[in-house]
MARMARVO-872781 format. One record per residue: residue in three letters; x negated, y negated, z negated of N, C-alpha, C, CB in turn. Coordinates in steps of 0.02 Angstrom, whole numbers, plus 50000, padded with zeros to 5 digits. Each point is the difference from the previous one (the first is absolute). Glycine has a CB too. Layout:
<rs>
R;ala;X;Y;Z;X;Y;Z;X;Y;Z;X;Y;Z
...
</rs>
This chain:
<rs>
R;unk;50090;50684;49755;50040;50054;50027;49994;50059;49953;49983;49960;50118
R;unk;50063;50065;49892;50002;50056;49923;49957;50084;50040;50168;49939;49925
R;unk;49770;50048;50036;49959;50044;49994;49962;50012;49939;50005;49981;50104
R;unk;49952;50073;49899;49957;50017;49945;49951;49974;50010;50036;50088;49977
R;unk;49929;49893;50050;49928;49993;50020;49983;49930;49975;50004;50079;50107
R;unk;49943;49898;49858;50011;49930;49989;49918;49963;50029;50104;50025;49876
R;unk;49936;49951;50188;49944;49945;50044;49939;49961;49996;50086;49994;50017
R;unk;49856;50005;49988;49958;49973;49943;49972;49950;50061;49968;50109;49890
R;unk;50012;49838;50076;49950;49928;50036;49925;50031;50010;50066;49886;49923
R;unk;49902;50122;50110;49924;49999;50019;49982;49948;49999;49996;50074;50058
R;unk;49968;49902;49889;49986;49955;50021;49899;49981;50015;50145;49981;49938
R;unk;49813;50015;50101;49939;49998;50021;49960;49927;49999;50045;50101;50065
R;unk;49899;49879;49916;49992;49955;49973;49912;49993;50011;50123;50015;49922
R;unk;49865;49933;50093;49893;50000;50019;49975;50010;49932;49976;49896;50103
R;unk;49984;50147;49860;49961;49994;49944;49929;49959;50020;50058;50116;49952
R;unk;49924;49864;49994;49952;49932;49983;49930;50049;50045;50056;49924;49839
R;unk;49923;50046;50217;49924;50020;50015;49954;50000;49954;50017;49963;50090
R;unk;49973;49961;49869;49970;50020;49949;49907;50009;50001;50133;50053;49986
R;unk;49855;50007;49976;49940;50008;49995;49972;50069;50056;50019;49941;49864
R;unk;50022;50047;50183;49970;50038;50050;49972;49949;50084;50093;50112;49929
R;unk;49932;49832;50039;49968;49955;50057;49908;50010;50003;50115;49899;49976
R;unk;49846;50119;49970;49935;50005;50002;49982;50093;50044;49992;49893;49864
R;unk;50065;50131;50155;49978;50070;50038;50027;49985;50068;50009;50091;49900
R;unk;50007;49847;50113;50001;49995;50066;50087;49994;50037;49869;50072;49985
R;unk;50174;49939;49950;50073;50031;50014;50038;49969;50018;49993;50056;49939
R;unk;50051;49921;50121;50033;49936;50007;50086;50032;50018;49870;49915;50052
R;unk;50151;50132;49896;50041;50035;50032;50038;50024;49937;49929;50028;50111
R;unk;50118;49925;49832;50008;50017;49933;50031;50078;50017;50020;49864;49938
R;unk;49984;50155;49995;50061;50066;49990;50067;49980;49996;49927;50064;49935
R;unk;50111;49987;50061;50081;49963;49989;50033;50018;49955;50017;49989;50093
R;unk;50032;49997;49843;50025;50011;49950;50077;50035;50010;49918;49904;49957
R;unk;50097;50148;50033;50062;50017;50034;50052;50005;49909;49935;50089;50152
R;unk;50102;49879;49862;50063;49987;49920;50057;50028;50030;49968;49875;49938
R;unk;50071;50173;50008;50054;50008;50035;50067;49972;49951;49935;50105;50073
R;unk;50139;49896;49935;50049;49994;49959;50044;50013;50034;49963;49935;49935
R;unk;50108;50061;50014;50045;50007;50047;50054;49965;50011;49962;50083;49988
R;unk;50079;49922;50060;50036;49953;50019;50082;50014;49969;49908;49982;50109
R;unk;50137;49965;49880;50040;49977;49967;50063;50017;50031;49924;49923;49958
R;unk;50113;50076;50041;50059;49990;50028;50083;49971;49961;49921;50095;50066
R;unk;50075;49864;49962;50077;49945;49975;50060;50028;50052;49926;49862;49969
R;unk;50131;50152;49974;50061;50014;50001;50027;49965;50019;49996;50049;49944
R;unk;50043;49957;50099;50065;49924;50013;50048;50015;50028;49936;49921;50019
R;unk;50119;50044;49983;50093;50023;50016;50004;50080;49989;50029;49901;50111
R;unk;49954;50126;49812;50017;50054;49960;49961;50047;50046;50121;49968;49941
R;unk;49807;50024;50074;49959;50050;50044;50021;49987;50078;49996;50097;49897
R;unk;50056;49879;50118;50007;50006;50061;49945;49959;50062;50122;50022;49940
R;unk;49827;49942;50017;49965;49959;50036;49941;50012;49950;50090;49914;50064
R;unk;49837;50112;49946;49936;50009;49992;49957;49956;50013;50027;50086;50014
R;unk;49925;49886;49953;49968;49961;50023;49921;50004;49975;50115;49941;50014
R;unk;49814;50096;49997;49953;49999;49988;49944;49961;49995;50054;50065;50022
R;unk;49913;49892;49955;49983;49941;50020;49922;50019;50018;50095;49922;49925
R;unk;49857;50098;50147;49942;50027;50009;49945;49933;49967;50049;50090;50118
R;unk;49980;49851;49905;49942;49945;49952;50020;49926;50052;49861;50106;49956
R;unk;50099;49857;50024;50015;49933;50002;49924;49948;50036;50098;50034;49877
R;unk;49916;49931;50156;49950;49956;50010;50023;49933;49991;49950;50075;50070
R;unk;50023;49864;49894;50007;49956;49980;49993;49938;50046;49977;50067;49909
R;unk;49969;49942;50109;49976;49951;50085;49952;50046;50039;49993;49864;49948
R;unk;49996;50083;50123;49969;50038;50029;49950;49951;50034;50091;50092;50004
R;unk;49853;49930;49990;49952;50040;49989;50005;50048;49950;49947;49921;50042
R;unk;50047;50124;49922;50021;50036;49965;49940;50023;49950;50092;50022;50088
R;unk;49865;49984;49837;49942;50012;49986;50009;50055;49978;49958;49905;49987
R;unk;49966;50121;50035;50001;50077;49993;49938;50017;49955;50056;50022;50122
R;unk;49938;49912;49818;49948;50020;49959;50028;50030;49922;49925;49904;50072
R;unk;50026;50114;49900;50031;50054;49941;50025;50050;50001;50015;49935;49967
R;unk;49972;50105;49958;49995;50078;49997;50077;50008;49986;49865;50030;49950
R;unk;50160;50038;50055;50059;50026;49953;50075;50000;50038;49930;49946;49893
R;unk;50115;50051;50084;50061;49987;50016;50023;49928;50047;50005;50074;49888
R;unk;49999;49909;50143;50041;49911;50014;50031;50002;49961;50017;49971;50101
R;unk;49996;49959;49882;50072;49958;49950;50044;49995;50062;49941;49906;49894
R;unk;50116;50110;50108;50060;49975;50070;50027;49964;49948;50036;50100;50103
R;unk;50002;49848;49983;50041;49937;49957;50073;50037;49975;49947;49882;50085
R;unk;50078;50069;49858;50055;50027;50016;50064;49952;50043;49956;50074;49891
R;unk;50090;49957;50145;50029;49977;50061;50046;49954;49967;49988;50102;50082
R;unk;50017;49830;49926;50083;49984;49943;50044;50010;50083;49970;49866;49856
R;unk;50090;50114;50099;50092;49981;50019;49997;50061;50025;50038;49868;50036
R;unk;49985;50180;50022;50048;50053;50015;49919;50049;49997;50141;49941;50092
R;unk;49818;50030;49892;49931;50064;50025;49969;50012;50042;50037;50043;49962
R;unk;49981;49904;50112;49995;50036;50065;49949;49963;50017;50111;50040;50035
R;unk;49899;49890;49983;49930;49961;50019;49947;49953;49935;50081;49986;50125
R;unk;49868;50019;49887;49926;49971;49957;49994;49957;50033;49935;50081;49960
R;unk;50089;49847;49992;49991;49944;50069;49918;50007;49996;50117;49890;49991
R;unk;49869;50079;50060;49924;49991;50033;49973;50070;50017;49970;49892;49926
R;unk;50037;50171;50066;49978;50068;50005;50031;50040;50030;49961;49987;49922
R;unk;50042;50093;50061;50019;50048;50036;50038;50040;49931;49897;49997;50114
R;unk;50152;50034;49921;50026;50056;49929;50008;50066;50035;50080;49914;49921
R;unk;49896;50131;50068;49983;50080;50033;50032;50044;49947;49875;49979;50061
R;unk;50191;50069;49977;50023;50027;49954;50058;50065;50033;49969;49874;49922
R;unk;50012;50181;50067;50061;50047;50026;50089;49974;49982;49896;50105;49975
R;unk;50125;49937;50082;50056;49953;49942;50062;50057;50073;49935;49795;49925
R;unk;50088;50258;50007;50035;50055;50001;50080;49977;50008;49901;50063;49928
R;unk;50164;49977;50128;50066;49991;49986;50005;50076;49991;50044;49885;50064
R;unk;50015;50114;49889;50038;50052;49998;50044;50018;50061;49992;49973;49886
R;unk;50015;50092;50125;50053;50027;50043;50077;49956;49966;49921;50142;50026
R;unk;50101;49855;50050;50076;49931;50029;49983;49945;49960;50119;50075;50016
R;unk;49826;49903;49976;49992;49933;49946;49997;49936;50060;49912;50068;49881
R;unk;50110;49879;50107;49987;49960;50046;49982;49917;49966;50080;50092;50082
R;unk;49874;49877;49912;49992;49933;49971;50027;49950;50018;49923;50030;49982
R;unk;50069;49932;49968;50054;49922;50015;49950;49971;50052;50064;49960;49864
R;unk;49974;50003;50180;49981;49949;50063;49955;49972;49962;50101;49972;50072
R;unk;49828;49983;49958;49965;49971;49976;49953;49944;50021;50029;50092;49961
R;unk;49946;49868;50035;49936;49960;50038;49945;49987;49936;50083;49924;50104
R;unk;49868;50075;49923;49922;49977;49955;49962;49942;50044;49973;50137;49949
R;unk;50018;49821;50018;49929;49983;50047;49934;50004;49995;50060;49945;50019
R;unk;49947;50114;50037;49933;50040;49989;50001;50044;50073;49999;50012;49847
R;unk;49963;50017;50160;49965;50049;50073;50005;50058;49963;49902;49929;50072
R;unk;50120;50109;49952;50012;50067;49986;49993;50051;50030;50049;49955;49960
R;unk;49893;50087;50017;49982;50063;50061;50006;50075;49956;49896;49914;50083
R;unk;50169;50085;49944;50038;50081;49955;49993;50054;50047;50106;49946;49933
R;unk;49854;50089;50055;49982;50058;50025;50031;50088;49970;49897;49899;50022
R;unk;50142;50158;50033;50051;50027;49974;49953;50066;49993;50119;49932;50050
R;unk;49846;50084;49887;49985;50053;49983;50029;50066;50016;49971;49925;49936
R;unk;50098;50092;50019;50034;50044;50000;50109;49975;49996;49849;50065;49941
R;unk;50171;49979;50129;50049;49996;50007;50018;49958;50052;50000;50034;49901
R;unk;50068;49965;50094;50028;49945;50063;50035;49937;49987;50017;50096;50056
R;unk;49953;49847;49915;50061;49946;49966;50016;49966;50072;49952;49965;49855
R;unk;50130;49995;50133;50004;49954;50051;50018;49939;49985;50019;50078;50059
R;unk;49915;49900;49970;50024;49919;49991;50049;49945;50032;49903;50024;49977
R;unk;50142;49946;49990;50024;49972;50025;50030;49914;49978;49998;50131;50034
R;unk;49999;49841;50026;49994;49922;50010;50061;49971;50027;49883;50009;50022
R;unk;50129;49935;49967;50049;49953;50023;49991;49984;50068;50010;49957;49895
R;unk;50026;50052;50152;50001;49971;50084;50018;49960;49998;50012;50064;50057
R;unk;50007;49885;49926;50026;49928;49996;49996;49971;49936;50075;50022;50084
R;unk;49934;49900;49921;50017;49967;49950;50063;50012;49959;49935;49934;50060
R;unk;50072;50072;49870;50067;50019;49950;49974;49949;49959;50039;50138;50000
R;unk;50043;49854;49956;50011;49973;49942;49980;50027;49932;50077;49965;50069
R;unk;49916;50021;49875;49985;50034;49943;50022;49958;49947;49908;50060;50049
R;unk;50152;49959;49949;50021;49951;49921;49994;50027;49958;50070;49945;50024
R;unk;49913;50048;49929;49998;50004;49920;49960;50095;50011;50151;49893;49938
R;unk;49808;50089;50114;49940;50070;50015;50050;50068;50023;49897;49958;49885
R;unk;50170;50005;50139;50018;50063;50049;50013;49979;50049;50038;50066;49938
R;unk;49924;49973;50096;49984;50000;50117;50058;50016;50006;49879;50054;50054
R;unk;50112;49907;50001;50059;50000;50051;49982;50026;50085;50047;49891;49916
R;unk;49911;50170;50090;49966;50002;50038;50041;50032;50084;49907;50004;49878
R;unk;50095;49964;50174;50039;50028;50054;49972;50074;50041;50033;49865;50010
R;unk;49885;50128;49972;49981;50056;50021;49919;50025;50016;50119;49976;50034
R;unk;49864;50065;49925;49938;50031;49965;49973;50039;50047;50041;50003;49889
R;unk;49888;50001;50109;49962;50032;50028;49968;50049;49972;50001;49920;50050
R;unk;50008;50149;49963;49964;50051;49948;49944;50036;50055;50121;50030;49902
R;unk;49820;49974;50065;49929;50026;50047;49979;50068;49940;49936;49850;50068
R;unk;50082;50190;49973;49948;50071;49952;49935;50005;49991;50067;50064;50038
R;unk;49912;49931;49923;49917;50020;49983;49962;50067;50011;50028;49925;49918
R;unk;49936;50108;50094;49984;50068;49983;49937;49991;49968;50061;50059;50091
R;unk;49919;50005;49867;49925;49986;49994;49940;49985;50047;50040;50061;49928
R;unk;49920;49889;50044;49959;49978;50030;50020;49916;50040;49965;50144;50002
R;unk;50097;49855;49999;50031;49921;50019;49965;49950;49962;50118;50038;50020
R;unk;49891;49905;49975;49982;49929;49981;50052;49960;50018;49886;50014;50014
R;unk;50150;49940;49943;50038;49943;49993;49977;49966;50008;50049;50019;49955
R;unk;49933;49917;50054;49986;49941;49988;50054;49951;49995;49905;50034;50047
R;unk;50094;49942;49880;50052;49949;49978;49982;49914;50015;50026;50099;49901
R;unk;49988;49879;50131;49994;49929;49972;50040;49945;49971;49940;50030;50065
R;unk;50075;49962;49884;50040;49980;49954;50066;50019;50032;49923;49910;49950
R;unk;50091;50114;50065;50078;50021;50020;50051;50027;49969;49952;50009;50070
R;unk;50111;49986;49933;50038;50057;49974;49998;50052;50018;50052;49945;49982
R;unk;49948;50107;49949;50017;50074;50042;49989;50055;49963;49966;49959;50100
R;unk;50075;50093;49907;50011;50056;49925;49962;50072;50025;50143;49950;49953
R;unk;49861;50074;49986;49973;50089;50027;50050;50067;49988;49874;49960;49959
R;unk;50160;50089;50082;50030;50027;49994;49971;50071;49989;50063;49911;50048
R;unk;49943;50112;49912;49985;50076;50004;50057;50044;50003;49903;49981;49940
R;unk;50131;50048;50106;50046;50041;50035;49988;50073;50008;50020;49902;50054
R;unk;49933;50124;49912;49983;50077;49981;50015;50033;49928;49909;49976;50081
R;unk;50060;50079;49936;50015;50019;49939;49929;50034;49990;50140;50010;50002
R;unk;49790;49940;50000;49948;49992;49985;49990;49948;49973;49980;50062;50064
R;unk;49958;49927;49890;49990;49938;49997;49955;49962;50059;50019;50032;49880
R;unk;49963;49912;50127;49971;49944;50030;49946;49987;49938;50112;49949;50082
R;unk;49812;50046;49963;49966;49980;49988;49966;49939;50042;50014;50103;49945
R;unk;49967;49840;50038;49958;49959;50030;49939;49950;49974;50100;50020;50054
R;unk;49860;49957;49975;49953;49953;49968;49987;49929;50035;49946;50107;49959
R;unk;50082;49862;49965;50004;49915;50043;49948;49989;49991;50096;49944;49986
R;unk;49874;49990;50028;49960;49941;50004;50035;49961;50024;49908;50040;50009
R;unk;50078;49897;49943;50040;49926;49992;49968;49985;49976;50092;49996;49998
R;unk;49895;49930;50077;49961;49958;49991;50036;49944;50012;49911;50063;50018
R;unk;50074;49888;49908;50027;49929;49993;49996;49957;50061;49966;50006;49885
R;unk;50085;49946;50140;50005;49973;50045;50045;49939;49989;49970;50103;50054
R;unk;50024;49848;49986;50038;49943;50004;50066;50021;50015;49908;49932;50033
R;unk;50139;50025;49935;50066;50046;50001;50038;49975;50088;50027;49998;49826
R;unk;50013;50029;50225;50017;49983;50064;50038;49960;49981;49985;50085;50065
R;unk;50014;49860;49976;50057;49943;50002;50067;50002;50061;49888;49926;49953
R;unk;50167;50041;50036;50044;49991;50034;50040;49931;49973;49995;50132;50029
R;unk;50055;49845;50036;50034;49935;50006;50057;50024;49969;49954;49943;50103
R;unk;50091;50053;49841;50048;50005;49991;50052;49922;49995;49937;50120;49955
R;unk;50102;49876;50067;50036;49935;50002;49965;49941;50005;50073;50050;49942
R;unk;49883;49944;50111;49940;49942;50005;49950;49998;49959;50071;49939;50034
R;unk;49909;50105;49925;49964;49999;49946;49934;50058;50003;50118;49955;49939
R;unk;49827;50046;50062;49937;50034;50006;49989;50046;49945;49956;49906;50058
R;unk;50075;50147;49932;49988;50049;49929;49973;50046;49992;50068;49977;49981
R;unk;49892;50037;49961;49978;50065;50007;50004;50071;49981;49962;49924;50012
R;unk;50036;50107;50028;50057;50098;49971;49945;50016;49936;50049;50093;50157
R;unk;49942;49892;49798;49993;50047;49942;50026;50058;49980;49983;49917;49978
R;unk;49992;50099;49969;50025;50068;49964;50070;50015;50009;49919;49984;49914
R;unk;50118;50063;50110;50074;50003;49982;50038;50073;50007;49999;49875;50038
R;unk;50036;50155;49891;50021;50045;50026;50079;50008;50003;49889;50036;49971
R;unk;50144;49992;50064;50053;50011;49987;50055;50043;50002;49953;49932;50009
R;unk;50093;50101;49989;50040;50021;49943;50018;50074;50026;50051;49874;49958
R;unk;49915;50184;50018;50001;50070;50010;50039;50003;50052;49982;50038;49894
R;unk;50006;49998;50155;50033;50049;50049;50048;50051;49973;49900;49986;50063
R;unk;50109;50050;49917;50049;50036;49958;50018;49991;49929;49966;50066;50072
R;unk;50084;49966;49909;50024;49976;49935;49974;50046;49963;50098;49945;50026
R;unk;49846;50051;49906;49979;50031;49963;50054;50019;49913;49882;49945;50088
R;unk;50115;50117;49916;50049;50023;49964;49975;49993;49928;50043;50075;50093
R;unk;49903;49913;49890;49974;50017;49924;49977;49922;49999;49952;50149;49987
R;unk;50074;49834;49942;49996;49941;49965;49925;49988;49998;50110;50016;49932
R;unk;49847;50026;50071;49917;49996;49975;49999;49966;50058;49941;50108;49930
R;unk;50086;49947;50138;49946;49942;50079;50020;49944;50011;49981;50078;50076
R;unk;50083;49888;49878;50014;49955;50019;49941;49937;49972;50128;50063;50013
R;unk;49881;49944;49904;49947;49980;49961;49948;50004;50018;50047;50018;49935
R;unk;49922;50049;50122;49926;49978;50002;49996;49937;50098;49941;50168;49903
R;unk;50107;49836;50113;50017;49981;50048;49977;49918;49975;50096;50108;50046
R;unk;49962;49854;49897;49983;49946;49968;49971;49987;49986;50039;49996;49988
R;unk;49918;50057;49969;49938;49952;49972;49941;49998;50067;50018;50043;49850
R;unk;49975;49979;50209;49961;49990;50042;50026;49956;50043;49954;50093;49980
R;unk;50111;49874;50027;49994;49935;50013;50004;49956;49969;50019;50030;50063
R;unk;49973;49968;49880;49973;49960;49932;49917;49989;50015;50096;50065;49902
R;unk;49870;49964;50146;49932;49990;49982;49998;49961;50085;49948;50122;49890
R;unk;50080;49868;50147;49985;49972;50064;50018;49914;49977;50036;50126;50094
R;unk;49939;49845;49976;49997;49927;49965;50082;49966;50019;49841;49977;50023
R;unk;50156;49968;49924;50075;50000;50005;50025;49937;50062;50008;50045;49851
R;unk;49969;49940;50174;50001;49956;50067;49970;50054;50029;49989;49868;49979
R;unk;50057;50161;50081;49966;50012;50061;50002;50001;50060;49985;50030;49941
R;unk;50040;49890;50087;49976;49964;50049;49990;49929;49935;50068;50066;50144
R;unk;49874;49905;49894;49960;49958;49953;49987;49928;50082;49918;50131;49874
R;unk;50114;49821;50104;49995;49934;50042;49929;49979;50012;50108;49962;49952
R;unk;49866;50023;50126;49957;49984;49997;49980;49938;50032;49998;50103;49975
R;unk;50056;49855;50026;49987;49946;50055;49992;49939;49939;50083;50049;50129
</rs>
């Protein structure tokens, strides 16, 4: 989100007990590291994305000094198969994202502003990744709300003339299945095709190349 201030990781950490186990000490010190955090541009700023850090599996180890290594996320960025991906993730004022599904659990929590989410009430068509949708469900957020996604479709609207702040967590998950024409399939990754018509050649391009990075089957046969 366009500010001055630039966000930093705390990050806190057990230092080695060591050579104080002979005074009796069962209680290490703690190493406090700081840095700062990043932020990725996308559809020409209109979409922010901060990435707070990453967990790989879980149980999760909490040995060693310094910085963590985070993974890095492949295809659209959003889910770490087997892990968690923790990450702010900013709209611009009237910005609204392309329809979407992950499979993954998703607990988006609304920092700052009012986005509204909104979902498909029925089953639609989607040819060649444009909905055919009869009729959408939009839920307002305020600060302090929580989403919870489960692999579902469903976009974010920001309808102010503030920005939207929020903080996901996405956690990898088995992707939901459904019967399509007698057949047992499963909803993978899928996005599809902007809600409004973007006027500048860049959002279109950055539009493409981010569904260039989702997987290219997405319903995947499972019978």
């Amino acid at each position: 989100m366009a500010d001055s201030y630039s966000h930093r990781r705390i990050v806190i950490s057990n230092l080695d007990l060591g050579s104080y186990n002979g005074d009796g000490k069962t209680e290490p010190g703690v190493e406090v590291v700081t840095d700062s955090l990043v932020t990725e541009n996308m559809f020409d700023g209109l979409l922010q994305k901060t990435k707070i850090g990453t967990v790989s599996a879980v149980p999760a180890s909490n040995e060693g000094l310094g910085l963590p290594v985070f993974a890095d996320v492949p295809g659209s960025g959003i889910v770490l198969p087997g892990g968690v991906n923790i990450y702010f993730l900013d709209l611009a004022p009237g910005y609204t994202t392309p329809m979407h599904r992950t499979p993954s659990v998703d607990y988006v929590a609304v920092n700052q502003g009012t986005p509204v989410l909104i979902t498909p009430k029925t089953a639609f068509s989607a040819n060649n990744e444009q909905a055919d949708y009869e009729e959408t469900v939009e839920t307002l957020l305020r600060p302090g709300d929580v989403a919870v996604q489960r692999g579902a479709m469903h976009s974010w609207a920001n309808r102010t003339n503030e920005w939207v702040r929020m903080i996901g967590v996405v956690i990898d998950a088995k992707p939901s299945e459904a019967t399509v024409d007698g057949k047992r399939l499963e909803l993978g990754e899928r996005w599809l095709q902007p809600w409004g018509v973007y006027e500048t050649v860049s959002i279109v391009e950055e539009y493409a190349r981010a569904i260039l990075f989702v997987h290219t089957v997405f319903y995947r046969d499972i019978e």
